[in-house]
C-alpha positions in Angstrom: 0.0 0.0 0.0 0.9 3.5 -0.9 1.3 6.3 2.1 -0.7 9.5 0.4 0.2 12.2 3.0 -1.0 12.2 6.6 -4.8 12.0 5.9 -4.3 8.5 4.0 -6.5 9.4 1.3 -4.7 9.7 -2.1 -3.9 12.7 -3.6 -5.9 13.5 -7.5 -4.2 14.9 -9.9 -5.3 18.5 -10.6 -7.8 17.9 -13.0 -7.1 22.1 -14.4 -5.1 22.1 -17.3 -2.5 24.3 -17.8 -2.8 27.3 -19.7 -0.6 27.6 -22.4 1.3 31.0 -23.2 0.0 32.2 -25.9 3.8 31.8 -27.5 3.6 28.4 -26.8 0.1 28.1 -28.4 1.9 29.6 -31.5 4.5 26.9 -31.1 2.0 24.4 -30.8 -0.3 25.2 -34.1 2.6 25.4 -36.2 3.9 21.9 -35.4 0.4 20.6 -35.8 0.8 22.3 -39.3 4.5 21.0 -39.7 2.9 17.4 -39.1 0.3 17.8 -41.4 -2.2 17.5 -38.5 -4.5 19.9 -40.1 -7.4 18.6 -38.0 -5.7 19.6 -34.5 -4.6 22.9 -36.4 -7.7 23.6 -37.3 -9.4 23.5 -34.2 -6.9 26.2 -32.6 -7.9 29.0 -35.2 -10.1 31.6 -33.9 -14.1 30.5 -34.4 -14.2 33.4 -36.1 -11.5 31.8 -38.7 -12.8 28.9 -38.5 -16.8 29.7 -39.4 -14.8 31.7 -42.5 -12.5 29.1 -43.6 -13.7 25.6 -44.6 -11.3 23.0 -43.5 -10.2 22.5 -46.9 -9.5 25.4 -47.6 -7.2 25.6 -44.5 -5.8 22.7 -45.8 -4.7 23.9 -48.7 -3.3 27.3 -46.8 -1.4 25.1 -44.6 0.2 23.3 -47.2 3.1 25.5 -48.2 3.9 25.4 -44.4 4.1 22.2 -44.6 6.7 21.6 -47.6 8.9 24.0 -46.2 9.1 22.3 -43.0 9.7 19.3 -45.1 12.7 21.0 -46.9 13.5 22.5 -43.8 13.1 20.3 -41.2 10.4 20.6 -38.8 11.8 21.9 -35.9 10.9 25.5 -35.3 12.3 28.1 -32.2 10.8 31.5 -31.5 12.8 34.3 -33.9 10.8 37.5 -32.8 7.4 39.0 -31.6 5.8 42.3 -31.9 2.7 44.1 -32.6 1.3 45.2 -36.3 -0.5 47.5 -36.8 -3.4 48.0 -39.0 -5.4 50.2 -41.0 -8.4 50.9 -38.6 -5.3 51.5 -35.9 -6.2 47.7 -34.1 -3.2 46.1 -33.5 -2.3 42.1 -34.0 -0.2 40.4 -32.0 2.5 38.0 -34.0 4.8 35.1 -33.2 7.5 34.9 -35.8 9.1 31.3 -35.6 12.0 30.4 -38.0 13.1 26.6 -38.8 15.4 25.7 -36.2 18.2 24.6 -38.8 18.4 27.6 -40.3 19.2 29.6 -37.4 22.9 30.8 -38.2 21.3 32.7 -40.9 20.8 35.8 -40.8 17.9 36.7 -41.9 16.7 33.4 -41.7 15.3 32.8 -45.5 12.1 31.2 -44.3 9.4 33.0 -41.2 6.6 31.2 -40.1 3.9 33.4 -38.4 1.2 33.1 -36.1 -1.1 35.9 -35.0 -3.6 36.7 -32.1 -7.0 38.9 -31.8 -5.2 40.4 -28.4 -2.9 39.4 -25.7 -5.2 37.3 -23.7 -6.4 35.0 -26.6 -4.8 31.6 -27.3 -6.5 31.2 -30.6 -4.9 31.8 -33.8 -6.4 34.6 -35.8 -4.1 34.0 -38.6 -0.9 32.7 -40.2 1.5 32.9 -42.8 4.7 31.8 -44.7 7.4 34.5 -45.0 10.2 34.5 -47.3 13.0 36.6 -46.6 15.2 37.8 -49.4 19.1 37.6 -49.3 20.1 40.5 -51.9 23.3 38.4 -54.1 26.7 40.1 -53.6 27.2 43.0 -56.2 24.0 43.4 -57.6 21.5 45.8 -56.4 18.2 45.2 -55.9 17.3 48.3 -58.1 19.1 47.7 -61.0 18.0 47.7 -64.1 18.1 45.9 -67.0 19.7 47.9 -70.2 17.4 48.5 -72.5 18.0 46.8 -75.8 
């Protein structure tokens, strides 16, 4: 038999799960996504989202996150966060993650983002595949063809 503290009774487990922060929830959507777990994925967007987006349709915008974990490698780590802001002056917070293998590159050539409503919401009002673009030694991004 099993001592359970002085009263003899045994101890539950809390039955309250933990609440995630919302970088983690971030974290957490993208890897569904990086998976290909769309189902799981799709039931952390925002209802809002969701009642907008058929899950087919979020399928197919999940995708191309998808393939570039799979060129990538899945693994993802936190590369910055911030607010935007938009037209009607509402901000968005955003989770920008970058693929964990690329991380001695500066700027990383692939950003993975996640956004929120607000602070306090955990589900994902939107997302996104960045790709950043690494100007090639001597030739400037404004130059122009000669004209023939």
């Amino acid at each position: 038999m099993l001592a359970a503290g002085s009263s003899g009774m045994a101890q539950q487990p809390s039955q309250t799960p933990l609440r995630l922060s919302q970088g983690q929830a971030a974290g957490q959507f993208l890897r569904a996504v990086l998976r290909a777990d769309y189902l799981t994925a799709y039931g952390r967007l925002a209802p809002e989202l969701r009642q907008a987006l058929s899950f087919g349709r979020f399928e197919a915008a999940a995708r191309p996150v998808w393939k570039s974990g799979q060129r990538h490698r899945q693994e993802i780590e936190l590369y910055k966060l911030g607010f935007r802001l938009g037209d009607n002056g509402a901000s968005r917070l955003f989770y920008t993650f970058s693929f964990a293998a690329d991380s001695s590159l500066k700027p990383p050539p692939v950003l993975l983002e996640v956004t929120f409503r607000d602070t306090a919401s955990r589900a994902v009002l939107g997302f996104g595949l960045h790709t950043t673009r690494v100007p090639v030694k001597g030739v400037s991004p404004k130059a122009k063809s000669p004209k023939q």
